[in-house]
C-alpha positions as CSV (number, residue, x, y, z in Angstrom):
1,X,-40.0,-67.2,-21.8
2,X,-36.7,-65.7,-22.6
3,X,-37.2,-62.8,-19.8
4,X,-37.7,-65.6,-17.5
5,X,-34.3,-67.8,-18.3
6,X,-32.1,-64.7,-18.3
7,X,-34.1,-63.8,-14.6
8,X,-33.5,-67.4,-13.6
9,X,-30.2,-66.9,-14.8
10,X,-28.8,-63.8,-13.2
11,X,-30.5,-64.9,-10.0
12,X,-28.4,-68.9,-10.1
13,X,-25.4,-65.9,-10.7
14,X,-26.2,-64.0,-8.2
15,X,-26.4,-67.0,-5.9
16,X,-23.0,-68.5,-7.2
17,X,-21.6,-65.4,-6.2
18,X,-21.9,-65.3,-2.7
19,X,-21.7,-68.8,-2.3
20,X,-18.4,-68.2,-4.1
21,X,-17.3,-64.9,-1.7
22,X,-18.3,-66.6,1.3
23,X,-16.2,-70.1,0.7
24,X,-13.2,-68.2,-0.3
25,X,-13.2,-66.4,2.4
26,X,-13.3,-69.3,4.7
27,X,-11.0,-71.2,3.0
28,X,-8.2,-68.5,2.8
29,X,-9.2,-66.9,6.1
30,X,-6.2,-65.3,7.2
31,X,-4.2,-66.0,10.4
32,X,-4.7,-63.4,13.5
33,X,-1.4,-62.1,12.9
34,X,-2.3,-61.1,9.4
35,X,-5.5,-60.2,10.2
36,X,-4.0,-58.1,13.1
37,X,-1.1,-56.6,11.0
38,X,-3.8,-55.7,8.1
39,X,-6.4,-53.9,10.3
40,X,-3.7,-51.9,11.7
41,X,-2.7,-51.0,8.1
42,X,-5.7,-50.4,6.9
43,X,-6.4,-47.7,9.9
44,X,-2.8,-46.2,8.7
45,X,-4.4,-45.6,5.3
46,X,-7.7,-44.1,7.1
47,X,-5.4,-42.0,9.0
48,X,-4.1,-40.3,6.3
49,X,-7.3,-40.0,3.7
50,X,-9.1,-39.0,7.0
51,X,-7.3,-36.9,9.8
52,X,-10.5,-37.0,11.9
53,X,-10.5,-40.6,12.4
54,X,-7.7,-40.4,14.0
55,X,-8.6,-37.7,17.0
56,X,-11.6,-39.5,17.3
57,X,-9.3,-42.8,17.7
58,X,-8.2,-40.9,20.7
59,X,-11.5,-40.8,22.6
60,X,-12.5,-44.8,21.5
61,X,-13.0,-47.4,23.7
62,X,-12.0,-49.2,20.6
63,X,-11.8,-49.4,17.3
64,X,-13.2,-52.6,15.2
65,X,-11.5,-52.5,11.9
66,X,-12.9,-55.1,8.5
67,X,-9.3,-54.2,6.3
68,X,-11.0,-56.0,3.2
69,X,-14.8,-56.8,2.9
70,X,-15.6,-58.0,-0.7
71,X,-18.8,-57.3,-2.2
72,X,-20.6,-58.9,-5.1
73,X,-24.1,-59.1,-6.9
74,X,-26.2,-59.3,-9.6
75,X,-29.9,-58.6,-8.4
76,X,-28.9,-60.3,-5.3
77,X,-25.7,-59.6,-3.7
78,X,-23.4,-60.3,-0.6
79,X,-20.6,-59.6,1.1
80,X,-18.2,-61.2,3.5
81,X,-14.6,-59.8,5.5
82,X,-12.9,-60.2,8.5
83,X,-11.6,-57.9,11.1
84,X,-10.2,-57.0,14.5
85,X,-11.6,-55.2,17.7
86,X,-8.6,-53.1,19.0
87,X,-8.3,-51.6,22.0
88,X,-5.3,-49.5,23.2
89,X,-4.0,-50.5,19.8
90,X,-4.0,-54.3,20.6
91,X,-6.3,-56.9,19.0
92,X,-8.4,-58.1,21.8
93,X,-11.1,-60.2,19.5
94,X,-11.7,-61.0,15.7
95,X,-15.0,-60.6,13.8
96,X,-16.4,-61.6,10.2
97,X,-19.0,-58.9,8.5
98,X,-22.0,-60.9,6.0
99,X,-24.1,-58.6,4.4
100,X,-27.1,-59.7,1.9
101,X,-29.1,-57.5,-0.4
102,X,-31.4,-57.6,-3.1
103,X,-32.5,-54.7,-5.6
104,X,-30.5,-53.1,-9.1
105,X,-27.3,-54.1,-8.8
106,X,-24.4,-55.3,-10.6
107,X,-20.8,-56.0,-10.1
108,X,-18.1,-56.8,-7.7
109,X,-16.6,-54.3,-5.1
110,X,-13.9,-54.7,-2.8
111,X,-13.5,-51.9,0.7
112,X,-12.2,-51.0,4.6
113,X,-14.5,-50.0,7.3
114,X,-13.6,-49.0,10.5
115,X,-16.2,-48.9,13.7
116,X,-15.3,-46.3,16.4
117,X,-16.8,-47.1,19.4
118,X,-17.0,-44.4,21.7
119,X,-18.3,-45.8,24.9
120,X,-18.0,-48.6,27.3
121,X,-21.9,-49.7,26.3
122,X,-21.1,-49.8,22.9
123,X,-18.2,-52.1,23.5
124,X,-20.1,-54.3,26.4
125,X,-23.1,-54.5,23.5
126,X,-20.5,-56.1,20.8
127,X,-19.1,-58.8,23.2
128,X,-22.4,-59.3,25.0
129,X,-24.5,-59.9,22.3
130,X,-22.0,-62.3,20.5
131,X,-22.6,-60.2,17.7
132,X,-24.2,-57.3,16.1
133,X,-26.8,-56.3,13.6
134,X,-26.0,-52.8,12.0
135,X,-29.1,-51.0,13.1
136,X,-30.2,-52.8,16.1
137,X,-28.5,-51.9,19.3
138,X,-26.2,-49.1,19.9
139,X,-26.2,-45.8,17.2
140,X,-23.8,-46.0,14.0
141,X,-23.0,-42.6,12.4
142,X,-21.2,-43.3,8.9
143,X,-19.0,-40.4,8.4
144,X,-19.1,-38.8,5.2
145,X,-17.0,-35.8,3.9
146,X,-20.0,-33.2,4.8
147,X,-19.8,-35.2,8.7
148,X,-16.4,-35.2,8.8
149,X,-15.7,-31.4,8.9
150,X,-18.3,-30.7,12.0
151,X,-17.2,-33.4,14.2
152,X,-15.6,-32.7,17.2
153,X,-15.5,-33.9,21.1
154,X,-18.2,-31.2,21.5
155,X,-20.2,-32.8,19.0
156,X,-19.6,-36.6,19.7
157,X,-23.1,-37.9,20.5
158,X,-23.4,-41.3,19.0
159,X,-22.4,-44.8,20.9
160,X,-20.5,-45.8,17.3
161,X,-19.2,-43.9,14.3
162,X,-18.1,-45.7,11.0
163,X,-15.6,-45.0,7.7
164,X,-16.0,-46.9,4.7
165,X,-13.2,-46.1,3.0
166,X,-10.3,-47.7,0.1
167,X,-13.4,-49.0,-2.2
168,X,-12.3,-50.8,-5.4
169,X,-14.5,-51.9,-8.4
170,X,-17.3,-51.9,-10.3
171,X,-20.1,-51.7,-8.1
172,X,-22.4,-48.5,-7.5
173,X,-23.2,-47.3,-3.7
174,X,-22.1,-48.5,-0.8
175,X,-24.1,-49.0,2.5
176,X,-23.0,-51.4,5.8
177,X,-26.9,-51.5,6.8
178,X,-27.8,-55.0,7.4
179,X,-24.6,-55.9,8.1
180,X,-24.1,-58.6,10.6
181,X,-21.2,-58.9,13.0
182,X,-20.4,-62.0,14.5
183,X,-17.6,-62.8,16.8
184,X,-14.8,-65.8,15.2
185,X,-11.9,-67.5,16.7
186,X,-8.6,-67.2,15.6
């Protein structure tokens, strides 16, 4: 019986949790200036760590940038972030990211992610479909390390390659499958 309260329990947790992520997030959603300003910082930052996401900046059709996506479970799990699509450098629409998961887990996590997009279809798919599922539609590479160090314009084969990158917290592995991309006003 006890096994089944402190189940019931982490679950109503877990629950709270993302209930609690995704209505601070609205609440405190930030302005398009600041969302604008941050993504562009938070590139800056990927810049540096990663020197070849920025040459392969320079082949994008653009760049769609989540500057702080805030992860949190306990058995269940979610996360929630906004971000920009830039083109040319200029915020041209804004986006939220909501992820769900279930499995062992445990803690809170905050990190960036950046999504080049490499071709016009890739681009056309995001504002056509209204949205996007992370593993349905165009081809998402997440660069590693080990990726990173073989990837050059000879090699650039994939219609979207991704960088999670500036993670804070407590929470172990990090994955942007499932993710769902919707398009928001600001």
């Amino acid at each position: 019986m006890n096994a089944l309260r402190d189940r019931l329990c982490g679950v109503l947790l877990a629950l709270a949790s993302i209930t609690l992520i995704a209505g601070t997030s609205q609440a405190v959603a930030a302005s398009a200036e600041d969302l604008s300003r941050d993504a562009k910082q938070a590139l800056e930052r990927l810049y540096k760590s990663q020197p070849v996401a920025e040459t392969l900046s320079k082949d994008a059709k653009a760049v769609l940038v989540f500057p702080n996506i805030v992860k949190a479970g306990l058995v269940f799990g979610g996360s929630y972030g906004e971000g920009v699509l830039l083109k040319g450098g200029e915020a041209v629409d804004y986006y939220n990211s909501v992820t769900g998961s279930w499995g062992l887990q445990a803690g809170a996590q905050s990190y960036s992610y950046a999504v080049f997009l490499m071709t016009d279809e890739a681009v056309s798919y995001l504002r056509k479909t209204k949205g996007w599922e992370i593993g349905v539609g165009p081809t998402v590479v997440v660069v590693d390390e080990g990726v990173a160090k073989n990837l050059s314009s000879t090699s650039l084969k994939s219609g979207a390659y991704a960088f999670i990158f500036g993670q804070q917290g407590l929470m172990a592995g990090l994955s942007i499958e499932g993710a769902k991309i919707t398009r928001i006003n600001r």
